[in-house]
C-alpha angles and dihedrals in degrees: 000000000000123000111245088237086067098037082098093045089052094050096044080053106045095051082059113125110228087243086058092042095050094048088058098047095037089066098039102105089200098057087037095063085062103103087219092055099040084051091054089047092053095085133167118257099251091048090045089056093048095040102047100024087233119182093358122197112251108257130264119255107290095240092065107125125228126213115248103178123206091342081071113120095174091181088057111109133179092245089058086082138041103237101220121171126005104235103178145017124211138173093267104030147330132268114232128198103237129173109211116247094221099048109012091241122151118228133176102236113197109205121212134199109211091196091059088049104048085039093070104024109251100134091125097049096055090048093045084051097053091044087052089047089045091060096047096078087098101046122083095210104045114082105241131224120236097192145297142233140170150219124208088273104017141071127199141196122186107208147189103278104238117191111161100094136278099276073236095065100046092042083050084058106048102030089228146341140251118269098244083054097051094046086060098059087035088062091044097049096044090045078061095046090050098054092046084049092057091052091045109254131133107209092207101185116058119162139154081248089060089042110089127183116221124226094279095042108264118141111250108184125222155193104052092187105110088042113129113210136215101017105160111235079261090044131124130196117188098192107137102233146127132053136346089221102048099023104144111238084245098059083044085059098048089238127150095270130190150204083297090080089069085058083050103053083040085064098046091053091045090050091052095055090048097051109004111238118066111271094261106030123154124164083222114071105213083053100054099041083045087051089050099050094042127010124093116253106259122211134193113222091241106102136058130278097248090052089046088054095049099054093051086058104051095035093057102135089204093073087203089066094043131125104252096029093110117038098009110225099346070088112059090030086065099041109124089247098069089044085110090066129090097199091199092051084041094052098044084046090242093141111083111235118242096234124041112197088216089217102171088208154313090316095045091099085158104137097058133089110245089236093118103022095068096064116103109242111254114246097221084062092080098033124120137161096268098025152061128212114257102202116218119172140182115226093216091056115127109151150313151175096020094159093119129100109284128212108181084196104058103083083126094066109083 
């Protein structure tokens, strides 16, 4: 269990993006000498270009125009909406709580510079992103797009408005959770994951910060930027991405992975409610990516049976033996540890979650730290060719919707 004098550190640690984690370590001599780590460093060309944006190509004029697909309102414009709080931060942007001027609506709107994007070549990730968005309108636990527009320097996504608390925050808080009550977010996620899985897409990236609780206290997943799209049932994808904590030994390994890393990362958040720390966690690196390569899962006796089964499965280092390589999610749906759930009741939100974040409305932000929030919104935000931005804010704002990919480093971006 963590003490709580490094409970901050943890946190600041933990919202870091995996571009960000590999530079540091990449020039921390100590954690350099470690043969895993130097293997993990010792990266192909194309990867290391990818990975550590080396030797970028300038950027393109910033009124080129991307193309944004079916999500295009092209009549959209920043001054439509009062950016009032900013609620996230990201490499490429920030996320900002608006109310729309026309209907009084509150959206999430995540803001994106393009320069940063085509500076460092992601191109593929934010459309990936959007494609993945676009396909979430008919699952209950996936955050959903509304649409998008642009400006000549800036994206935006206007977003489901999620204001129940990152899964992360409220695990922070408790330490962990019962296991009836992890079981709950366990179903819902996998239920996700599933869904993503029969459109093939590998989500790649699952954390309790990308894990939200609504208003009422089910799980919506975010942050759809390290998805990878259109990987048959049989299909493998090698790209080295994620994060440090619930990277997959096969991603460690810079072998072709498949839709089994998702099971993995399931494992390693369920893990993390049951005990409160992920399965292999180590403040020092080399130590945690050693742990996950090679140490045994440990588990406390703690837990039942079932749980304890469960986790062996999905936390099977060899992904040909683990639980899900076969028939996908239609396993871990039918593990004895989800027998307690009806799937039809769970995916029309009949069951009744067992925490209920008691938010008394849009403005209620009370479950987040004021890290972002109390950040003045930036003007250019709002800022478009025919418009100026015109700044409203709630004094009761704190924060919301934070399920996008943090860089603690990035307050020059915006």
């Amino acid at each position: 269990m963590k003490p709580p004098s490094d409970l901050k550190a943890f946190m600041k640690q933990r919202r870091m993006g995996l571009n960000d984690f590999i530079q540091r370590i990449a020039t921390n001599s100590y954690a350099c000498k470690h043969a895993e780590v130097q293997s993990i460093l010792n990266l192909s060309p194309p990867q290391e270009a990818e990975l550590m944006n080396a030797n970028p190509s300038p950027p393109p004029s910033p009124s080129q125009q991307i193309n944004l697909g079916p999500s295009s309102n092209p009549s959209a414009k920043p001054s439509d909406f009062h950016f009032l709080k900013v609620i996230g931060k990201g490499s490429f942007g920030k996320v900002l709580l608006a109310r729309h001027r026309a209907d009084d609506e509150f959206y999430a709107v995540k803001v994106l510079q393009k320069k940063a994007i085509l500076k460092k070549k992601e191109e593929k990730h934010i459309m990936s992103e959007r494609n993945v968005l676009l396909k979430n309108v008919k699952h209950p636990f996936l955050v959903g797009l509304h649409y998008s527009f642009q400006t000549a320097d800036k994206l935006y996504f206007v977003l489901d408005y999620i204001n129940g608390g990152e899964l992360f925050y409220h695990l922070q808080r408790e330490r962990c959770f019962l296991e009836p009550r992890a079981r709950f977010y366990a179903a819902e996620i996998a239920s996700a994951l599933g869904y993503l899985h029969s459109l093939n897409i590998v989500y790649r990236d699952l954390k309790p910060e990308n894990i939200l609780l609504d208003s009422q206290g089910h799980i919506i997943l975010t942050d759809f930027g390290l998805c990878k799209e259109n990987i048959e049932p049989n299909g493998t994808t090698s790209t080295f991405c994620g994060t440090p904590e619930y990277l997959a030994p096969e991603v460690l390994h810079k072998q072709p992975y498949d839709r089994t890393v998702d099971w993995w990362c399931l494992g390693a958040v369920l893990y993390e409610m049951l005990y409160g720390l992920p399965p292999f966690y180590s403040r020092n690196t080399a130590e945690m990516y050693d742990n996950i390569l090679n140490k045994p899962l440990q588990l406390k006796p703690n837990i039942s049976n079932a749980a304890r089964h469960l986790l062996e499965g999905l936390l099977q280092k060899d992904r040909t033996k683990r639980l899900g390589c076969t028939d996908d999610f239609i396993e871990i749906k039918n593990h004895v540890f989800f027998s307690p759930i009806n799937w039809d009741d769970l995916n029309a939100k009949k069951i009744t979650p067992p925490f209920n974040p008691n938010v008394t409305g849009p403005n209620d932000l009370r479950h987040f730290d004021p890290e972002f929030t109390d950040e003045p919104v930036p003007s250019s935000i709002g800022c478009s060719p025919d418009s100026a931005l015109v700044t409203a804010s709630i004094k009761e704002a704190a924060e919301a919707f934070v399920g996008f990919s943090y860089a603690p480093s990035m307050d020059s971006y915006l």
